[in-house]
C-alpha positions as CSV (number, residue, x, y, z in Angstrom):
1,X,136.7,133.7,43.9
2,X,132.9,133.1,44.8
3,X,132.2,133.4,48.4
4,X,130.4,130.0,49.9
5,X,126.9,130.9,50.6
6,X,126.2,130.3,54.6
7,X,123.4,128.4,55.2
8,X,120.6,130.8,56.1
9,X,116.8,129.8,55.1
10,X,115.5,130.8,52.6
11,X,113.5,133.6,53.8
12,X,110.3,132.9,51.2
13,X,110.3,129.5,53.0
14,X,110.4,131.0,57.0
15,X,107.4,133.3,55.9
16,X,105.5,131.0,54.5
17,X,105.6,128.5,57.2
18,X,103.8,130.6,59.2
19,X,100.7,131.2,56.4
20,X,97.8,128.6,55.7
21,X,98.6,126.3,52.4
22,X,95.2,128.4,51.3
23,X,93.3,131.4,52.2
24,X,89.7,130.8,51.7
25,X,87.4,133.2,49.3
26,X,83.8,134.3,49.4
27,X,82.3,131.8,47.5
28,X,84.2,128.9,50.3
29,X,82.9,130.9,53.2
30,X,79.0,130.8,51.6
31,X,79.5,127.2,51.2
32,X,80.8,126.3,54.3
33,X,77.4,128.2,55.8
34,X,75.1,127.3,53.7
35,X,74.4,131.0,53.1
36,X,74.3,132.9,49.5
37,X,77.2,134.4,48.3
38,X,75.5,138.2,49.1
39,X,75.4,137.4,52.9
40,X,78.9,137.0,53.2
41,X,79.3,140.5,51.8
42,X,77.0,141.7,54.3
43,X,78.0,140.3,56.8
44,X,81.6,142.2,55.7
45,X,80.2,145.2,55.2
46,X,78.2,145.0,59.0
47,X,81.4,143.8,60.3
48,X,79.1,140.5,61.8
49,X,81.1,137.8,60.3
50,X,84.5,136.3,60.2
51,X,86.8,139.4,59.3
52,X,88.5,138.6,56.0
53,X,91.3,141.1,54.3
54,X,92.2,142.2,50.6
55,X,95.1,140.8,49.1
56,X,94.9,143.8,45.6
57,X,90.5,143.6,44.6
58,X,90.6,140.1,46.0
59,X,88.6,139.2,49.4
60,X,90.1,136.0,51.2
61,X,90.1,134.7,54.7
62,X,92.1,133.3,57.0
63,X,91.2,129.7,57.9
64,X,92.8,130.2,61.6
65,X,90.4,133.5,62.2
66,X,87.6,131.9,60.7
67,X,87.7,128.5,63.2
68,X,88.1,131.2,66.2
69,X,84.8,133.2,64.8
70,X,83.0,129.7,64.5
71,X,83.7,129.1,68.3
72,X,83.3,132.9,69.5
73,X,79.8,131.9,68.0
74,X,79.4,129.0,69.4
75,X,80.5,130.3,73.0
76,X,78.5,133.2,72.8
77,X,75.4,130.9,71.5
78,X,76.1,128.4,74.5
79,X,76.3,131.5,77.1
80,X,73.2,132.8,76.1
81,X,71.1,129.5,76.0
């Protein structure tokens, strides 16, 4: 006799809800700038930019902490003007 399964979510599915459809990479942060590919490194390495994270070798950012750096900068921008 099988047990019936109770109906808890599938917990694959209540992770993911909270995670962007896509992280985005190097090469969609340079475009989104306007800036070569290098800077983007730079700026990770000088800690100036948006912060990204490693998933394994791979660099990849987080559209939500990317939006918040953009208006940091723009705040910061609009304070000092």
């Amino acid at each position: 006799m099988s047990r019936p399964r109770s109906a808890q979510p599938d917990p694959r599915s209540t992770l993911r809800s909270g995670l962007p459809d896509r992280y985005l990479t190097p090469d969609d942060i340079a475009e989104m700038f306007e800036v070569p590919k290098e800077t983007v490194y730079q700026w990770r390495r000088k800690r100036t930019g948006p912060p990204g994270f490693r998933i394994g070798k791979h660099l990849r950012y987080d559209p939500t902490d990317v939006r918040a750096y953009v208006a940091q900068r723009k705040s910061a921008d609009q304070a000092a003007a």
